[in-house]
N, C-alpha and C positions, 0 to 999 in steps of 0.2 A: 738309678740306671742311666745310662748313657744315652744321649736320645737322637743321638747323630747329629750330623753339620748341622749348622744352626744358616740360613739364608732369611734374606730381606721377609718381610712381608707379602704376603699373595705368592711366594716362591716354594711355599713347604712344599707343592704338590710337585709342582712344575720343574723341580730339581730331576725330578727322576727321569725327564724327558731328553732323550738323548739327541744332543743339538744339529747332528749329522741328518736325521732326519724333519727338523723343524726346518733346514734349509733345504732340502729335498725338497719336501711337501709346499712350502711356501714359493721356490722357483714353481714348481709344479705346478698349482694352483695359478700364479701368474699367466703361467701357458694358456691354462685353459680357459681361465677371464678373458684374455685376449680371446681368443676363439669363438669364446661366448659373445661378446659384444661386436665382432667381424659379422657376427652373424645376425645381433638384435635387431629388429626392423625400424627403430627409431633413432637409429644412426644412418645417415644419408649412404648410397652407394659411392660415393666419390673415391677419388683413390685419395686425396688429402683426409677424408673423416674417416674411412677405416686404419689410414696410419694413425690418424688420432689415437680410434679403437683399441689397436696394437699397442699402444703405450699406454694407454689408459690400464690396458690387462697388466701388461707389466708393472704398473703402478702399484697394482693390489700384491701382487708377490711381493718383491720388496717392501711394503707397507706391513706385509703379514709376518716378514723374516723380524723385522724390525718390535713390531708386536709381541709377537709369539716368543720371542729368544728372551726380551725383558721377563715375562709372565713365569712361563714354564721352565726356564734351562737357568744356569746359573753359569751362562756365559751370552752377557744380553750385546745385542747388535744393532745398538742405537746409529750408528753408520748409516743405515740401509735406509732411514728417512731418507736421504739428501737425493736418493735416485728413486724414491718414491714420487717426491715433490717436484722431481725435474722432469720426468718421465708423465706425470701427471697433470703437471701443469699444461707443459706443451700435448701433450693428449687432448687434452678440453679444449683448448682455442684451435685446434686443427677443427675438432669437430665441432665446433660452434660457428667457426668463420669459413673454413674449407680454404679454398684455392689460394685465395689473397693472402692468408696467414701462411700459408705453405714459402710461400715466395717471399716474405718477408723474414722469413724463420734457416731459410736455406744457408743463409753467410753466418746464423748465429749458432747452429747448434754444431755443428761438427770441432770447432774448438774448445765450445764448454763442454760438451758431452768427452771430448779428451781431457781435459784437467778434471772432470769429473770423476772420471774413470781410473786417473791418476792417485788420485785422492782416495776413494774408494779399496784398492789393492793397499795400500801402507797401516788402512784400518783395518783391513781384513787381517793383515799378517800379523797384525796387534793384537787382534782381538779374540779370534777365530783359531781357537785350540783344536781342529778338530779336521780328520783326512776330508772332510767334504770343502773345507777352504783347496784343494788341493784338485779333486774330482770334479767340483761344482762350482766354485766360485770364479777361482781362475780362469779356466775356460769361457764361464759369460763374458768374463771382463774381457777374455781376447776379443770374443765376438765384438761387442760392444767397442775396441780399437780400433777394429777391420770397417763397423760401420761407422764410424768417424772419420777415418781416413780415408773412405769411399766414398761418404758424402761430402769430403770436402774435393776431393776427386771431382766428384763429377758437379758440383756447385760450378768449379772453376773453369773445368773444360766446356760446359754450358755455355757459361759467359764468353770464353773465347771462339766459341762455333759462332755465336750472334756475332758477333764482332766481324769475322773472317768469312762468312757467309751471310751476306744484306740477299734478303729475299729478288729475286729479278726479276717476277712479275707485281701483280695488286693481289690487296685483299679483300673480299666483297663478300658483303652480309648477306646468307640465305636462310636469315629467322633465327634471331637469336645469335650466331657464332658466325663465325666469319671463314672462305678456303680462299688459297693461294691460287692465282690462273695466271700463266703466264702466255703470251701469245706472240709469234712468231710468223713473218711473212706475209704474200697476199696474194687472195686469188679465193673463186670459189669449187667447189665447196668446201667447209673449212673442218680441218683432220683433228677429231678427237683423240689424244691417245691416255687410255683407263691402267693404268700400273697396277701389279698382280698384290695379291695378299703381303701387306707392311714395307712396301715400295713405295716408291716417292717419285717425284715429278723427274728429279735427275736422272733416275735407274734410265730414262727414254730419251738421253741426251742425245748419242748418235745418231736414234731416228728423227726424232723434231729437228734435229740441224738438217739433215739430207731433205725431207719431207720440207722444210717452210722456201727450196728454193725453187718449188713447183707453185704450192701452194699453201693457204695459212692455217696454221698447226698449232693447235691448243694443249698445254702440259697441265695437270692443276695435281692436287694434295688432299687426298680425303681425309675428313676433321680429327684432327689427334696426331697427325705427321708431316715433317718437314718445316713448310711456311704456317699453316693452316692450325685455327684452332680446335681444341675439342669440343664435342658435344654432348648434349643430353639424350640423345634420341637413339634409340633402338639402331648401330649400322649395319642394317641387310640391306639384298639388292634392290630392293623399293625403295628404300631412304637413301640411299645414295643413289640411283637414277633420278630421283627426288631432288636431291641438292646440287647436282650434278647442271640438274636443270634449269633450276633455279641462279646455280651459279652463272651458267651461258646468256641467261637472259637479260641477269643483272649487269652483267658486264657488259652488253650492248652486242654479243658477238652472237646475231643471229643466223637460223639454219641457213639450206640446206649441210648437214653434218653427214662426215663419214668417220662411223665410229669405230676405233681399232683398240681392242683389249688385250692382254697378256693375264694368262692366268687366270685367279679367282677375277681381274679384268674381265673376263670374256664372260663371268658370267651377269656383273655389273651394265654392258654394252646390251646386251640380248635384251637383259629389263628393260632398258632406256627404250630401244630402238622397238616392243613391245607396248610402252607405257605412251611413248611420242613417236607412233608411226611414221606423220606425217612429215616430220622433219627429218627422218634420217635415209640418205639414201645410197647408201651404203656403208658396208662392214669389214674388218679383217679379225678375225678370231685367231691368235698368235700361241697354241699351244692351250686352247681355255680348259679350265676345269670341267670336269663331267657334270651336265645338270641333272637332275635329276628326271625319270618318263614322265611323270605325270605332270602337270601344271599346279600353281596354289597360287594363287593372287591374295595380296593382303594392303591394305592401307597403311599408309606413313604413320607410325605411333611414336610415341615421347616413353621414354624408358618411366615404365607405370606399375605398382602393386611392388609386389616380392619375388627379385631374383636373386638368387641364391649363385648363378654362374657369373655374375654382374659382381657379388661380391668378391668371388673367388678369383677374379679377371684382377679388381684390384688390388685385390693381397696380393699374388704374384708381380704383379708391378711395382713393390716397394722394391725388388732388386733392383730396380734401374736406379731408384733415388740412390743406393748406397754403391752405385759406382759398379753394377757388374755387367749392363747392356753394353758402357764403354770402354769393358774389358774387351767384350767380344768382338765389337765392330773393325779395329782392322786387318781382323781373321774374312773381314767380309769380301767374297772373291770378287772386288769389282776393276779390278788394274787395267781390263782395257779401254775403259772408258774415259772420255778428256779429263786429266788431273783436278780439274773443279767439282767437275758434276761426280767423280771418283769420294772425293774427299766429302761432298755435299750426303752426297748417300750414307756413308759410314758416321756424319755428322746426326743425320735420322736417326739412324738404328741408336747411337747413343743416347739421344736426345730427351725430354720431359714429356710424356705423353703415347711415344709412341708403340714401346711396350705393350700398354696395355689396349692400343688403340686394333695392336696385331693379332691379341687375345681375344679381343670382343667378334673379331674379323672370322676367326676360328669358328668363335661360339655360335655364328648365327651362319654358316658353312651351309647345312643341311637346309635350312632356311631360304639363304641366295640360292642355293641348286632348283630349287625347288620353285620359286618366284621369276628365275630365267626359266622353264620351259613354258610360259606364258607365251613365248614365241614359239608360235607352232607353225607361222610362215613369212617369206621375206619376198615372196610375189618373184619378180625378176631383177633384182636388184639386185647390183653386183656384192656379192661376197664371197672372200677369200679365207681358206681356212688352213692354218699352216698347221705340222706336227714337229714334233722333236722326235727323230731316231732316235736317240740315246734315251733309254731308259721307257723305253714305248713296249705296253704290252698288247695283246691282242684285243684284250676289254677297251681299252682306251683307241685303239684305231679305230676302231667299230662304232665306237662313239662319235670321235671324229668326223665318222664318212657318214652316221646319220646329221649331223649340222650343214655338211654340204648341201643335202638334201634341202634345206631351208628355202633354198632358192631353186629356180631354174637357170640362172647365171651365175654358177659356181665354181671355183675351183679349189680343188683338195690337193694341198700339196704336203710330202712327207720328208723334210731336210733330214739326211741320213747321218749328218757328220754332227749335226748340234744336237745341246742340251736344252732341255728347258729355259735355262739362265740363257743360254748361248744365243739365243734369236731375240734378245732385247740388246746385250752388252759387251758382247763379238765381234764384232767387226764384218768380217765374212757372213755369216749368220744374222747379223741386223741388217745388214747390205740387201739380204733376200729378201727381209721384213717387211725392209723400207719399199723397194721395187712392187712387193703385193699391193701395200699401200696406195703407191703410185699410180696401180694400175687400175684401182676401185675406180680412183679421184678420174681417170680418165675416161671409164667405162660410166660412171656421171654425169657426167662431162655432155659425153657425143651422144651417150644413150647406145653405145656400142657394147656387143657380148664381149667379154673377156675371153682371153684367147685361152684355149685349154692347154 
């Protein structure tokens, strides 16, 4: 009797495995190992170890394709080691060394990961008898092109923002990590200005220029953007009114402060100006996010236990590594701002860190809201609270006009012609900013009410 093909050893079963689906299930499987290990708690949260993680998963597909096709099918894909090993290796020393190796591995992998890739598709087409070379292979390989060519992308353009942008203030340690503060002008008291959610010292170029030729005006970088490095710590409005403070201190630039925030800024300022009454004596609230009614006070922590949104923050910021934050950045509407500080900004948004720096910023949203209504008063001391017409609903004035409330020397004021953006990086609309500003520093000053 006939007893059909005859194959290798260990293959009599594994002939009848149709190869279409050992590469399905083997990509598959990778997927989900990555995801698995994104999420195991004995992998650091860092955004360098969960890229590790990421490639570690992908190691095991490819390992499995590579496996499995010898064993069972009679069309074996010994190929698929060479991106098991290369995805693997680099996997483990991400996750073993983290940031250091990140930064050492940035100039090497986006060329071998192309000739890899290269190599790869000529064995596939050699090898691989079967529509899922077609369906499934090809496609990863394109992926796998796009992020080579994105990570050399953005390796290169990295290097040319350092180059074309030398930080213009200092760096100074507040425990552990170091922020940018740049400082401007003379005179007291000296003008904090807090940049909104994933903005940066420049997005306030117009006003710290206008503002430091009254008085001296402080720009700085919270940790993960611009100059400024990242951190380990939890960033809600307590840790950053925290480092904030730390930072002013360290730097030798002591109070009286008049603090002026834009945006999730405004809700950073109220923390401060609640945590360090005594120093601050006065405000401008530039558009600030709504706090929350109730109050919740909490203590400075160190990112501790198991966060699972900590992970998630840094899976999504592998986009940036493979080139697509500085896809986006010169869609960033900042053109009226001086061509430095214009280009310095969109330089951020590209840049290593700050991605996820904007994610985490998100994450702890309900958080800040809720740790700025700690100020539940501002005694007489002057503070200004501006709004944006554009895009103002009823909830949000109402909000507004309770923060005037803060004080008895208050004014509320509602710019009808600006955006949100528009009263930091307008012209017109920063011009009004700057003038609130001005007028705290005076009402300061004399110990005079601001004029309604």
């Amino acid at each position: 009797m006939d007893s059909g093909p005859q194959h290798p050893p260990g293959q009599d079963r594994g002939a009848r495995w149709c190869i279409g689906w050992v590469v399905a299930g083997s990509l598959g499987a990778g997927l989900i190992a990555a995801l698995l290990l994104v999420a195991a708690p004995f992998i650091r949260a860092g955004e360098s170890e969960i890229t590790g993680a990421v490639l570690c998963g992908f190691a095991v597909g490819w390992g499995l394709l590579a496996l499995l096709s010898v064993r069972v099918t009679d069309q074996p894909q010994r190929w698929a080691v060479a991106p098991a090993v290369f995805m693997g290796v680099g996997g483990l020393l991400l996750v073993l060394f983290g940031t250091p190796m990140d930064k050492a591995l940035s100039w090497v992998w986006p060329p071998a990961l192309l000739l890899l890739v290269i190599w790869m598709f000529f064995r596939a087409h050699r090898q691989l008898h079967s529509r899922s070379r077609r369906s499934l292979i090809y496609p990863v390989l394109a992926v796998l092109v796009l992020a080579s060519v994105g990570g050399a992308y953005q390796t290169l353009g990295a290097a040319a923002d350092a180059k074309a942008f030398p930080r213009p203030g200092q760096l100074v340690d507040v425990g552990g990590y170091s922020l940018h503060l740049n400082c401007t002008g003379n005179g007291s008291p000296t003008v904090v200005l807090e940049p909104g959610a994933g903005e940066m010292s420049s997005n306030h170029a117009l006003i710290s220029q206008a503002v430091s030729s009254t008085t001296r005006v402080c720009v700085y970088d919270r940790a993960g953007r611009g100059w400024s490095e990242s951190a380990d710590t939890v960033q809600d409005a307590t840790q950053i009114a925290a480092d904030l403070h730390a930072l002013l201190h360290n730097a030798n630039v002591p109070g009286p402060y008049v603090m002026a925030g834009h945006s999730f800024g405004g809700l950073y300022v109220q923390t401060f100006a609640a945590n360090y009454p005594d120093e601050v004596v006065g405000m401008v609230l530039i558009d600030a996010t709504n706090r929350a009614s109730a109050p919740v006070t909490r203590s400075v922590s160190t990112r501790g236990g198991y966060d699972i949104l900590s992970r998630l923050s840094a899976l999504i910021s592998i986009l940036e590594r493979v080139g697509a934050a500085r896809l986006y950045a010169p869609l960033e509407d900042v053109s009226s701002l001086p061509p430095q500080s214009r280009d310095e900004v969109r330089a951020n948004i590209a840049g290593p860190g700050n991605l996820r720096s904007t994610v985490d910023e998100y994450i702890q949203a309900n958080t800040s809201m809720e740790e700025a209504a700690a100020l539940q008063g501002f005694a007489d001391k002057p503070l200004v609270v501006l709004t944006a017409g554009i895009g103002n609903d009823s909830k949000h004035e109402a909000s507004q006009n309770e923060l005037a409330k803060l004080s008895t020397n208050s004014v509320h004021k509602t710019i009808d012609f600006a955006s949100h953006e528009a009263l930091i990086v307008e012209p017109d609309a920063a011009a009004i900013t700057t003038q609130a500003i001005l007028d705290v520093v005076s009402s300061a000053r004399t110990g005079s009410p601001l004029a309604k």
